[in-house]
LOKE-566381 format. One line per 10 residues: number of its first residue (from 0); their letters; for each residue y, z, x of C-alpha. Coordinates in nm, 2 decimals. Example, Ala and Ser with C-alpha at 12.3 -4.5 7.8 and 13.67 -1.06 7.14 Angstrom:
<nodes>
0 = as = -0.45 0.78 1.23 | -0.11 0.71 1.37
</nodes>
This chain:
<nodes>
0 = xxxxxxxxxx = -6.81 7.60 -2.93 | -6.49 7.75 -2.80 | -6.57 7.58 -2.46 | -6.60 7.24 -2.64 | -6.28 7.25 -2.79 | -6.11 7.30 -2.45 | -6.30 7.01 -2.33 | -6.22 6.81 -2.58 | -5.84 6.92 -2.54 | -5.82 6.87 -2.18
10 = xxxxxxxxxx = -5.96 6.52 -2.22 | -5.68 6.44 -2.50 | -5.42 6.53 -2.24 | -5.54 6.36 -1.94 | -5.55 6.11 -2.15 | -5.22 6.07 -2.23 | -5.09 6.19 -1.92 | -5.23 5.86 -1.77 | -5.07 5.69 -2.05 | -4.71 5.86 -2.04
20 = xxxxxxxxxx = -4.74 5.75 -1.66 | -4.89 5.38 -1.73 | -4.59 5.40 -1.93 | -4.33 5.51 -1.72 | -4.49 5.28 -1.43 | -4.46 4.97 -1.67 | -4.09 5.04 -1.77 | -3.99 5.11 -1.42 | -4.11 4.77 -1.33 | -3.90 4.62 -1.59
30 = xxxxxxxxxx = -3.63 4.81 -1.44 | -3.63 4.71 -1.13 | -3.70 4.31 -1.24 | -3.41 4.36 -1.42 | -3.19 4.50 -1.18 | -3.33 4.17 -0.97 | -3.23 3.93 -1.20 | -2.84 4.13 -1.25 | -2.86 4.08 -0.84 | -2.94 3.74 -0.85
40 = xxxxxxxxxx = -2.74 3.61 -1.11 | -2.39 3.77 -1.00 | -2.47 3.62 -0.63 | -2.50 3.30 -0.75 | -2.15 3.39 -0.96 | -1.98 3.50 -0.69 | -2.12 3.24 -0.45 | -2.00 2.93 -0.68 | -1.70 3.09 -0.92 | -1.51 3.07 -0.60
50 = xxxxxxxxxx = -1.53 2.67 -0.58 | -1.51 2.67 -0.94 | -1.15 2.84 -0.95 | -1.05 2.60 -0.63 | -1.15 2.29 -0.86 | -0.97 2.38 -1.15 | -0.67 2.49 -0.94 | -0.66 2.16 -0.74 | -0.67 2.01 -1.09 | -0.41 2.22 -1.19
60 = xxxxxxxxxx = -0.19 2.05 -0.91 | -0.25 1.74 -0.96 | -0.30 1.62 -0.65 | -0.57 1.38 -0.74 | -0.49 1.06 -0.91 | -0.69 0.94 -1.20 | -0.89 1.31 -1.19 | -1.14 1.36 -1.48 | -1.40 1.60 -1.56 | -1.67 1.35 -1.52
70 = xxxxxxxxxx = -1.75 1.07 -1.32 | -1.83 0.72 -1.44 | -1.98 0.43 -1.33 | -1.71 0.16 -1.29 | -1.72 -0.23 -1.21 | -1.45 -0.47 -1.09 | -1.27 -0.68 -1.30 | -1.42 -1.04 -1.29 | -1.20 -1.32 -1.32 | -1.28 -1.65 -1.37
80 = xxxxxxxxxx = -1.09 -1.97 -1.24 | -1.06 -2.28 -1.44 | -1.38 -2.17 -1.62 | -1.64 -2.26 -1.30 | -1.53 -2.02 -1.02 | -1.52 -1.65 -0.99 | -1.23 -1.48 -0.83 | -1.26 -1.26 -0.51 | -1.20 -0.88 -0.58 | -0.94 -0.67 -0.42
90 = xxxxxxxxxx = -0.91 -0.31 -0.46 | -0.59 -0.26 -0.66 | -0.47 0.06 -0.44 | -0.57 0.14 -0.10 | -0.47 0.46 0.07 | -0.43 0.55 0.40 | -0.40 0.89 0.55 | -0.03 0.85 0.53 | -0.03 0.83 0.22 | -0.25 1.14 0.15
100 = xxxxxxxxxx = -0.04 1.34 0.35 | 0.25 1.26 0.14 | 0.03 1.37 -0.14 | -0.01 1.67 0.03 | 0.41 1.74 0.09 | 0.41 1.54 0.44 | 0.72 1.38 0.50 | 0.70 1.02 0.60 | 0.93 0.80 0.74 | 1.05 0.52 0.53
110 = xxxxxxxxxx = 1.00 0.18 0.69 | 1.13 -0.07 0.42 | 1.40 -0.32 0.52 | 1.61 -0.33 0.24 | 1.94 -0.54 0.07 | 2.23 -0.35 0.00 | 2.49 -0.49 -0.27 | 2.84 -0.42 -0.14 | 3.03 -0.12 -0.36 | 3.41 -0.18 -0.40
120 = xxxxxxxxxx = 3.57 0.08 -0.14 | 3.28 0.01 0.10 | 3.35 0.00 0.46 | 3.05 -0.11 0.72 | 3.09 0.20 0.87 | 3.05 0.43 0.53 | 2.76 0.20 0.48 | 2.56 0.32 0.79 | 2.69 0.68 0.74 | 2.53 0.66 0.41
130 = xxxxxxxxxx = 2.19 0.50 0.54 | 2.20 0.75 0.86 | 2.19 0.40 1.13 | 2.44 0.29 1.35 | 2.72 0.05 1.29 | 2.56 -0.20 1.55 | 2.21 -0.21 1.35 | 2.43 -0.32 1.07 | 2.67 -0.56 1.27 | 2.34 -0.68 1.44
140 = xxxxxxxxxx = 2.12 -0.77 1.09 | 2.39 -0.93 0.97 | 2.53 -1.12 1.18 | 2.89 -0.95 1.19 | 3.16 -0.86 1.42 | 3.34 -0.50 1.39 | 3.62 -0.69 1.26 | 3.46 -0.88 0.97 | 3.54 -0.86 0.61 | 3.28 -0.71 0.37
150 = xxxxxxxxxx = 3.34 -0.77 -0.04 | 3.16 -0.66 -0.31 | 2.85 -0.83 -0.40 | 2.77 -0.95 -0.09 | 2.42 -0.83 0.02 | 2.33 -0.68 0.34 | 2.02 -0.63 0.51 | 1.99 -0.25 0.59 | 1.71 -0.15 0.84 | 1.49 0.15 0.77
160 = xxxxxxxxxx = 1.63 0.33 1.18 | 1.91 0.21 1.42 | 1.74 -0.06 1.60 | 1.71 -0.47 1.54 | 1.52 -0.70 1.37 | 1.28 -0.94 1.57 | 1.13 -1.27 1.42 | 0.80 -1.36 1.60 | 0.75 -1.71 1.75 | 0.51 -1.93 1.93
170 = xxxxxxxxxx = 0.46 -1.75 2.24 | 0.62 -1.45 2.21 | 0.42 -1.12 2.31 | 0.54 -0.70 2.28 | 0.58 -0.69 2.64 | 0.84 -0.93 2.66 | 0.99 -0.82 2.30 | 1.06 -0.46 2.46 | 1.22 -0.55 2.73 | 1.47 -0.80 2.59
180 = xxxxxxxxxx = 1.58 -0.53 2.35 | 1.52 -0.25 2.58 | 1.24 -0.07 2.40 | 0.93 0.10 2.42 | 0.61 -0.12 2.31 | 0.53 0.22 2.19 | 0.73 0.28 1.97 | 0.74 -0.10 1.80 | 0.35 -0.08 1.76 | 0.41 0.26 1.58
190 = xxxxxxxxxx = 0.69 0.16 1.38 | 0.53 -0.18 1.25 | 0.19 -0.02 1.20 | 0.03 -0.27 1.49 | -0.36 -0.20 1.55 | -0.29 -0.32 1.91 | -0.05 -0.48 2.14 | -0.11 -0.82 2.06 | -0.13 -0.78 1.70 | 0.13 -0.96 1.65
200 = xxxxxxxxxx = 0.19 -1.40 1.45 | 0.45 -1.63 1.47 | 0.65 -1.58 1.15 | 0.63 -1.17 1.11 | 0.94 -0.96 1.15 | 0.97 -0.68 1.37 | 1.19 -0.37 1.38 | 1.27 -0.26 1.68 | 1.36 0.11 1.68 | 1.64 0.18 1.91
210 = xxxxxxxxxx = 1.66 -0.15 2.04 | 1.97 -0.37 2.14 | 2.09 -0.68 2.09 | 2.13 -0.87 2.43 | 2.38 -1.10 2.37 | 2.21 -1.39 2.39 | 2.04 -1.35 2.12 | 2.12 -1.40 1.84 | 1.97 -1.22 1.48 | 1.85 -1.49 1.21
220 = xxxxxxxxxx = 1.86 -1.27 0.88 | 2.03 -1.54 0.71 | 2.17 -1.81 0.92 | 1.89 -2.07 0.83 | 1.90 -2.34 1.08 | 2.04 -2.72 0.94 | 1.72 -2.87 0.95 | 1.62 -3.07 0.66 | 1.31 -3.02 0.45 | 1.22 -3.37 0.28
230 = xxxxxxxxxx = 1.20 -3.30 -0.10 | 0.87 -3.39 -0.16 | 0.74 -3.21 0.14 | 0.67 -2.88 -0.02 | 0.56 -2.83 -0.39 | 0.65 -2.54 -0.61 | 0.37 -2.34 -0.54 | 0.33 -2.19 -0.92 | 0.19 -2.35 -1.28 | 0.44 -2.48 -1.56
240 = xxxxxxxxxx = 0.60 -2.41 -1.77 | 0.75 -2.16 -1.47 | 1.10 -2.02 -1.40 | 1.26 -1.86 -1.09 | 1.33 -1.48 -1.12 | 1.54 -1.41 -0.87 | 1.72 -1.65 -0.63 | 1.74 -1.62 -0.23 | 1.68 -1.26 -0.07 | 1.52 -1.11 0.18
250 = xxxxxxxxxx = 1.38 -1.28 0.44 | 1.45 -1.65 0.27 | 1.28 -1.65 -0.07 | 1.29 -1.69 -0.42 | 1.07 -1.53 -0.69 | 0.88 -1.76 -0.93 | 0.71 -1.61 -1.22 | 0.51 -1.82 -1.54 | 0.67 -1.83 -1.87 | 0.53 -1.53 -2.07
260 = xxxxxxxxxx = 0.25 -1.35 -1.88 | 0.24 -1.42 -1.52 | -0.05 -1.14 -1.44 | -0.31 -1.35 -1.34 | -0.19 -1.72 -1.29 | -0.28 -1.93 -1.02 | -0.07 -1.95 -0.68 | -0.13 -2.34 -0.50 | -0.02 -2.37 -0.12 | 0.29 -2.57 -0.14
270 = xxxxxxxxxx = 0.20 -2.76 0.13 | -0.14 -2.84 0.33 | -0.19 -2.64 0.67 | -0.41 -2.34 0.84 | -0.39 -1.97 0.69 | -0.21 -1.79 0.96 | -0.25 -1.44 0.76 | -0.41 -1.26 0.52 | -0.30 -0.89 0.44 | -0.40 -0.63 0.15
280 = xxxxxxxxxx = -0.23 -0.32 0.06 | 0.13 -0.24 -0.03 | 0.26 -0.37 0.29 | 0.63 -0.23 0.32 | 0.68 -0.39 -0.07 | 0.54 -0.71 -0.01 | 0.18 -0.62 -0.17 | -0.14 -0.81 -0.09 | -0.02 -1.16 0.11 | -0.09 -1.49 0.25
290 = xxxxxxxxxx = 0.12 -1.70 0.53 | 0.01 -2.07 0.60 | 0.14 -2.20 0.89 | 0.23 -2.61 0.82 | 0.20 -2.91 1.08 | 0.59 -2.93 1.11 | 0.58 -2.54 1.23 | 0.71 -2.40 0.90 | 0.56 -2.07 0.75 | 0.53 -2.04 0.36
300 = xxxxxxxxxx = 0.48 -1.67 0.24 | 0.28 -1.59 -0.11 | 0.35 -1.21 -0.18 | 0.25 -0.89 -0.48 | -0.07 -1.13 -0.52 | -0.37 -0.93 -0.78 | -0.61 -1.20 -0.58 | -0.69 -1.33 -0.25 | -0.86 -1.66 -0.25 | -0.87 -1.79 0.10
310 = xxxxxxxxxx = -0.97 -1.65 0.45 | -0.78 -1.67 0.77 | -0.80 -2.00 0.97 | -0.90 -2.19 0.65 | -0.76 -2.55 0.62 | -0.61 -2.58 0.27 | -0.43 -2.88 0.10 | -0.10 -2.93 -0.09 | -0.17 -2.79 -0.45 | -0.53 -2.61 -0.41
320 = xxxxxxxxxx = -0.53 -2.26 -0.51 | -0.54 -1.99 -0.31 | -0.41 -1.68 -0.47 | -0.39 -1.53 -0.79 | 0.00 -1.40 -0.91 | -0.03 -1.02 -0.95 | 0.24 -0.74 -0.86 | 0.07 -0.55 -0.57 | 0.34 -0.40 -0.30 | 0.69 -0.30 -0.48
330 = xxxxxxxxxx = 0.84 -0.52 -0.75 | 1.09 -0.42 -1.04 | 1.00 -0.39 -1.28 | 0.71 -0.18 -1.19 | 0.33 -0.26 -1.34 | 0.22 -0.58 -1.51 | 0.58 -0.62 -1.60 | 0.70 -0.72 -1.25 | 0.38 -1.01 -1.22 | 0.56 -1.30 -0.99
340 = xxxxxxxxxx = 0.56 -1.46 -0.70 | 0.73 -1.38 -0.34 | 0.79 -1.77 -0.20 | 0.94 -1.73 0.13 | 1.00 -1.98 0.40 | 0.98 -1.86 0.81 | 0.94 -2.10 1.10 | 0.72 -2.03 1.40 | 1.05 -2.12 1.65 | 1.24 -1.85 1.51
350 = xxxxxxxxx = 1.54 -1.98 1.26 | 1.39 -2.12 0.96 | 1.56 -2.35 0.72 | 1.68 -2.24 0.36 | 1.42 -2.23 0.09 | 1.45 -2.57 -0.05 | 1.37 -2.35 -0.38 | 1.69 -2.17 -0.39 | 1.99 -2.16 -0.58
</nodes>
């Protein structure tokens, strides 16, 4: 009986000695799964909070424009002309890596010609002091002597560097535009953001950085040539009921805006002949622009257009549209509020005559 009993015990205790170990066994795997998981998950932490903390610090800096949390589907803008045609899209900003790396701190070299409004106590040499040129870039854009008389409020074409201005004609080429003002082709297809050496049209100015006047030639900022324009031989290149912002500035034009809100409103060639250019982007100010070059050699200029309607070498005619008014480039104000139209007037034999539109 006595020998049962022990039996009996030593069954009950191997018994549970397997189950104490089943035990142990089964929480030790759920140990070491959990352990796994721990593992796992702060990998994956560690791997992506990194990025994470970049994101939000780049947000932090703003050095994105427009940067949101989520991404959404977008579509142009379609406009509609005279109620049966659809407008051409043009992206509204375009960036270049220029102008990333002056999002990012890089300097870059300012390479707008601009007009300067005489200060009483202004002397032509203060003036270039102030804009960091020479005297003779001044004297040269201007068409002035060292001994000439400056008054205030008379405007004066200031170049970006110490150099001269060039106005492209019929059969001009870089080559021979460096060497008559003793520069480096280089440096003018840097400087005027050319793709290539003969990227250049009758009608487009130049700077040439460093470069000197021969004297010879002779600078055609403002001293149109006396040729007449007939009247009726260019149309004003805007809707009614219009009105003309700002009268003649830089090079030859005269700013034309609609009554009330001009975002939007057509733009007619003001007289029939080939497109010569099309450009997009913000173009040293001028925005997103068009040049037709006319029979009698005269160049008319459309700038800050929201809408390109024409392609280059397309034959247009007096009054058809071709653009739509917007304020692409630089125009004050700034935004919607600036809307109007750039009209300028170049010739492709180099002096042009005054905007018949001006003042």
């Amino acid at each position: 009986m006595a020998v049962e009993k022990l039996l009996d015990f030593q069954n009950r205790f191997t018994n549970l000695e397997d189950k104490m170990l089943k035990s142990l066994w089964s929480k030790f795997l759920v140990f070491l799964i959990g352990v796994l998981v721990i593992s796992v998950g702060f990998w994956l932490s560690f791997s992506f909070g990194d990025q994470r903390i970049q994101a939000v610090s780049l947000k932090q800096q703003k050095l994105f424009i427009n940067s949101q949390d989520r991404s959404y589907i977008e579509s142009p803008e379609l406009t509609f002309i005279q109620n049966n045609s659809l407008a051409g899209v043009s992206c509204l900003q375009i960036f270049s890596s220029k102008t990333l790396a002056a999002l990012s701190g890089e300097e870059i070299q300012k390479k707008e010609i601009t007009e300067y409004v005489v200060q009483p106590g202004d002397t032509l040499g203060s003036i270039a002091a102030d804009f960091g040129i020479s005297l003779n870039t001044i004297l040269w854009a201007n068409d002035l002597g060292r001994n000439s008389i400056i008054r205030p409020g008379q405007k004066l074409i200031i170049l970006p560097v110490s150099g001269v201005i060039h106005h492209v004609k019929k059969g001009d080429t870089l080559s021979e535009i460096a060497r008559t003002y003793k520069a480096k082709i280089e440096d003018i297809i840097a400087f005027n953001d050319l793709s290539e050496e003969g990227d250049i049209y009758v009608g487009d100015i130049l700077v040439i950085p460093g470069g000197v006047k021969p004297v010879q030639v002779r600078s055609y900022s403002y001293s149109f040539s006396q040729i007449p324009v007939a009247s009726s031989y260019f149309i004003v290149p805007v809707s009614s009921p219009y009105r003309v912002t700002q009268g003649l500035h830089w090079y030859n034009a005269v700013d034309f805006a609609n009554v009330g809100n001009s975002c939007g409103k057509p733009v007619f060639a003001a007289a029939g002949g080939k497109v010569l250019k099309v450009k997009y982007g913000y173009n040293r100010g001028a925005g997103n622009y068009i040049r037709i070059l006319h029979p009698n050699g005269l160049i008319t200029h459309y700038g800050h257009l929201q809408k390109i309607l024409v392609v280059v070498g397309q034959e247009v005619s007096q009054g058809e549209l071709i653009g739509l008014i917007g304020h692409s480039g630089k125009t004050i104000p700034a935004g919607s509020a600036g809307c109007h139209l750039h009209f300028g007037l170049y010739s492709s034999q180099g002096s042009p005559p005054r905007n018949p539109f001006a003042r």
